[in-house]
FIZA-450927 format. One record per residue (C-alpha): residue in one letter; z, y, x. Coordinates in steps of 0.2 Angstrom, whole numbers, padded with zeros to 4 digits, always signed. Each point is the difference from the previous one (the first is absolute). Layout:
aZYX...
***
This chain:
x+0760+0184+0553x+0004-0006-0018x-0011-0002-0012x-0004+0009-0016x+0009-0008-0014x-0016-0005-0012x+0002-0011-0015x-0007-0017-0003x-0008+0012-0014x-0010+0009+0011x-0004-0015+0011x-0004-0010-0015x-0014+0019-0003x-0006-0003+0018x-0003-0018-0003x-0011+0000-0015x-0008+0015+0008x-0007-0008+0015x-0007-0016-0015x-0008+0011-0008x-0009+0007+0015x-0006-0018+0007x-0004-0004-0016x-0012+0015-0004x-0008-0005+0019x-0004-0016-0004x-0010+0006-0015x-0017+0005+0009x+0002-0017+0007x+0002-0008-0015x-0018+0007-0007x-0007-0007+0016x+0006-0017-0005x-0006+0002-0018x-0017+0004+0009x-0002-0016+0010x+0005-0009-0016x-0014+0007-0011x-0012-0002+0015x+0003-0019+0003x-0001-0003-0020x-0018+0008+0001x-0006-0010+0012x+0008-0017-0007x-0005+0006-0017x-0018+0000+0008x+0003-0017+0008x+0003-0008-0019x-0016+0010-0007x-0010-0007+0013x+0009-0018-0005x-0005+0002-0016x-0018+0007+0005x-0003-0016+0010x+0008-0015-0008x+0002+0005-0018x-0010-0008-0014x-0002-0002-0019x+0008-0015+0002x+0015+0007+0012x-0001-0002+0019x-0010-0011+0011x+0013-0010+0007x-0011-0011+0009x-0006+0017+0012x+0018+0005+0001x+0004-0016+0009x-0015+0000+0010x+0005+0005+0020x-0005+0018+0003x-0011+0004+0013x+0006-0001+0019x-0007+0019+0002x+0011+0007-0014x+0015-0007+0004x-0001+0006+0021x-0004+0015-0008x+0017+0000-0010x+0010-0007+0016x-0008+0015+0009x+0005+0012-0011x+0018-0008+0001x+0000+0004+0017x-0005+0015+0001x+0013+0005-0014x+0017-0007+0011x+0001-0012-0012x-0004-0017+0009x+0018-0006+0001x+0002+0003-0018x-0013-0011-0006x+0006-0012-0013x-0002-0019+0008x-0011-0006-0016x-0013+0014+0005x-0009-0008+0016x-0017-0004+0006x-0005-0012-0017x+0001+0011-0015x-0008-0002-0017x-0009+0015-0007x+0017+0001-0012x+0010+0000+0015x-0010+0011+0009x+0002+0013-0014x+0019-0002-0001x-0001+0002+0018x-0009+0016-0002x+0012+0008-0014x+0013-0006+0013x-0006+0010+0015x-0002+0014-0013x+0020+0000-0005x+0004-0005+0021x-0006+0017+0003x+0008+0008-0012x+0016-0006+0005x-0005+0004+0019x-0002+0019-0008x+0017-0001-0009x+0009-0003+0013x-0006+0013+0013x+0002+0009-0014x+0019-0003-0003x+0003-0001+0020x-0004+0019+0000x+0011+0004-0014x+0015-0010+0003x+0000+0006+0018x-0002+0020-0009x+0016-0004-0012x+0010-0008+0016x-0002+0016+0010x+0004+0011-0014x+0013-0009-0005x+0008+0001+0018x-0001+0017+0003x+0003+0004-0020x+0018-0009+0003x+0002+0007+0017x-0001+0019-0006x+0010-0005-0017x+0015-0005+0011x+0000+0016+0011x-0004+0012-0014x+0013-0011-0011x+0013+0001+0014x-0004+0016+0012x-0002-0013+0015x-0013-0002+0008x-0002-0020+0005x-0007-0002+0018x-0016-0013-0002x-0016-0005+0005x-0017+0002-0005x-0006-0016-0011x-0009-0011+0011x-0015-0012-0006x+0012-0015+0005x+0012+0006-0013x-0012+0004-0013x-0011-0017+0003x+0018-0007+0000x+0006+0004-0016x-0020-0002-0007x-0001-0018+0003x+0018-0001-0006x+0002-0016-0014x+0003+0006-0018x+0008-0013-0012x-0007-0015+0012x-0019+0008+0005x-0006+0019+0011x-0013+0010-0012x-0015-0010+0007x+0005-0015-0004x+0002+0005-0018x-0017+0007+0002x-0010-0016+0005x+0011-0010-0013x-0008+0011-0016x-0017-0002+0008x-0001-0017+0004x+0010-0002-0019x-0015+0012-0007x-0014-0011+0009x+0007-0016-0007x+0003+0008-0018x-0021+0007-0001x-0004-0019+0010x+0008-0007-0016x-0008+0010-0010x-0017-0003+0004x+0005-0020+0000x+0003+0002-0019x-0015+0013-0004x-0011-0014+0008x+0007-0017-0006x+0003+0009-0020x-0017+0011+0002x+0009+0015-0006x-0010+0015-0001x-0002+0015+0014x+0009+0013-0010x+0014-0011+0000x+0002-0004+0015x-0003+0017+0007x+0016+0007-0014x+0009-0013+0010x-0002+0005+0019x+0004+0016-0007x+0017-0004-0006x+0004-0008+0015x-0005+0014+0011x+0009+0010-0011x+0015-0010+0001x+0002-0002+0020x-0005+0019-0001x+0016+0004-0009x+0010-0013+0011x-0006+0011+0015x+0004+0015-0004x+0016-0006-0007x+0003-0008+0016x-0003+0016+0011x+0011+0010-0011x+0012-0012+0004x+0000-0003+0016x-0002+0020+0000x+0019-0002-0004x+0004-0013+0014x-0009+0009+0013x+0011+0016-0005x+0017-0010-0001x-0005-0008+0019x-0003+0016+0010x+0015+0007-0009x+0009-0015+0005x-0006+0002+0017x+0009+0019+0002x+0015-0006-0007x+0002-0010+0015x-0008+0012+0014x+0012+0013-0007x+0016-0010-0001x+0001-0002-0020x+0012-0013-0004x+0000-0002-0021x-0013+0003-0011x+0000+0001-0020x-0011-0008-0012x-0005+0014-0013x-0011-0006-0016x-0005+0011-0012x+0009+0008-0016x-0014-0003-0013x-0006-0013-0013x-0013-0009+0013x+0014-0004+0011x+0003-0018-0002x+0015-0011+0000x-0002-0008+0018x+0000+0018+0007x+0012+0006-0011x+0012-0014+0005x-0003+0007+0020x+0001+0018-0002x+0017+0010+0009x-0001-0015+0011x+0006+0002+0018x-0008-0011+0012x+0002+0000+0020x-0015+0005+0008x-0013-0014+0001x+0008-0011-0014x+0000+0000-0017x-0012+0000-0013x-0019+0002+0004x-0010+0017-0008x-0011-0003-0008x+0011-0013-0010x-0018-0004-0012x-0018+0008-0004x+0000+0018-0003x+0018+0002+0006x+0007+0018+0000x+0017-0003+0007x+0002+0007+0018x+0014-0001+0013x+0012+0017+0008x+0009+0001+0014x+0020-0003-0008x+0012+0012+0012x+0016-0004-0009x+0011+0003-0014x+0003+0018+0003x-0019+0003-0004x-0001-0007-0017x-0010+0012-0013x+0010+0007-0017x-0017-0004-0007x-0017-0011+0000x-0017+0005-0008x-0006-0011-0014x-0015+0000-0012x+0005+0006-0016x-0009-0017-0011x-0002+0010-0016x-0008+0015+0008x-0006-0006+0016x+0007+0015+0009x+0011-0002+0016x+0017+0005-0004x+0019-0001+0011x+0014-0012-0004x+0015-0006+0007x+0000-0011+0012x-0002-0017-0007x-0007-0016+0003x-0017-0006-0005x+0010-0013-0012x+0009+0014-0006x-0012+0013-0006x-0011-0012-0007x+0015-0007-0013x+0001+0021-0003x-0019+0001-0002x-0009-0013-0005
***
């Protein structure tokens, strides 16, 4: 049986289609992370006020205290509460069975982002392993509805998700991102603190700047999930173009004025299946990939976004390189 003859327009439809959906999944997952982030700024927020609270005087902070060993009971109680977070292994060498009453604090605010991250990331397994399966299946259906045939395969097994899950992205899998911010957030309020005590800069201060750094590894995590979102999608998608016996695929960036020149540069390209450039190309990526059939399916017409009017409107089918020296 033959299939129906579809153009790279309508593939290029289907394509977007299925980013849109993963994308709107991830959201609820996204306000889960944004949760955990406001929750661990509390509690570190907390940790500074008791700092202050302790060791701040007229004349700044007692430094002498700070320096002074903290007692053996409240540091086996911060090793115990390690433990029973998962988070032995993770425990920064510097952080052992001597601590200062400074160090003890950092050690504290520490924990307090660990579990964060440890949140995070269950968090993100869930998603990423939602936007794989409804990726898969998403692509599977586009290619039967798209061509009237329907490909002979098999349910998605946990090998293949966990496969394409712990896949590396640019040089690292999503958990590994995950524990790099964290331990970058750690060190960034432990350097904080170092200056608030060795200056004697005043709470508010200090507290405006936890904030801004929470607020800042907030953004990079959502940014990051959205991205990977992306990845995730252009895997499982991948991973039907094989089962199914797709041999080409087309690199399709999008007709507006957000499109930048990297992606522009890519888009019409026609890559064999499991080469060519990698989608996302960068943060907040739109550009998706669609199965290429041949020469005798290419569209009369692509869909752009109008820049004056932001409306989506038809035109010929052009290169990225070409409509932007027509539009912009």
């Amino acid at each position: 049986m033959k299939p129906r003859k579809r153009t790279n327009a309508y593939w290029d439809k289907r394509s977007q289609e299925q980013l849109t959906l993963v994308e709107q999944q991830a959201l609820p997952h996204l306000k889960e992370i944004d949760r955990v982030f406001r929750n661990a700024q509390k509690q570190t927020l907390a940790d500074v006020k008791q700092l202050y609270v302790t060791y701040y005087t007229k004349q700044g902070f007692d430094t002498a205290a700070l320096k002074q060993l903290a007692p053996n009971g409240d540091i086996r109680r911060f090793k115990e509460a390690v433990t029973a977070a998962g988070l032995s292994s993770r425990l920064p060498a510097g952080y052992g069975y001597r601590l200062t009453r400074l160090e003890l604090i950092e050690a504290q605010i520490w924990l307090q982002v660990a579990k964060g991250a440890t949140a995070q990331n269950a968090i993100q397994g869930i998603a990423h392993k939602q936007t794989i399966n409804t990726a898969y299946y998403h692509s599977v259906y586009n290619l039967s509805k798209g061509t009237g045939i329907m490909p002979v395969f098999s349910q998605l097994d946990t090998k293949t998700v966990d496969k394409i899950l712990n896949s590396k992205f640019y040089g690292k899998n999503y958990s590994d991102r995950v524990w790099k911010n964290s331990n970058k957030l750690a060190g960034d309020i432990k350097q904080i603190l170092a200056e608030a005590t060795t200056t004697g800069q005043s709470n508010s201060k200090t507290a405006r700047l936890v904030r801004e750094r929470y607020g800042v590894k907030r953004y990079e995590a959502q940014r990051l999930v959205q991205t990977e979102t992306a990845h995730f999608n252009d895997d499982a998608t991948n991973d039907v173009y094989n089962d199914i016996g797709i041999e080409q695929w087309r690199f399709v960036a999008t007709l507006d004025s957000r499109t930048g020149d990297e992606c522009g540069s890519l888009d019409g390209g026609i890559h064999k299946v499991n080469e060519g450039p990698t989608i996302p190309v960068h943060s907040n990526c739109r550009c998706v990939k669609s199965p290429y059939l041949g020469k005798a399916y290419e569209p009369d017409e692509r869909i752009m976004r109008d820049p004056v009017t932001g409306k989506n409107s038809y035109v010929g089918n052009i290169s990225f390189d070409q409509w932007a020296k027509a539009y912009l």
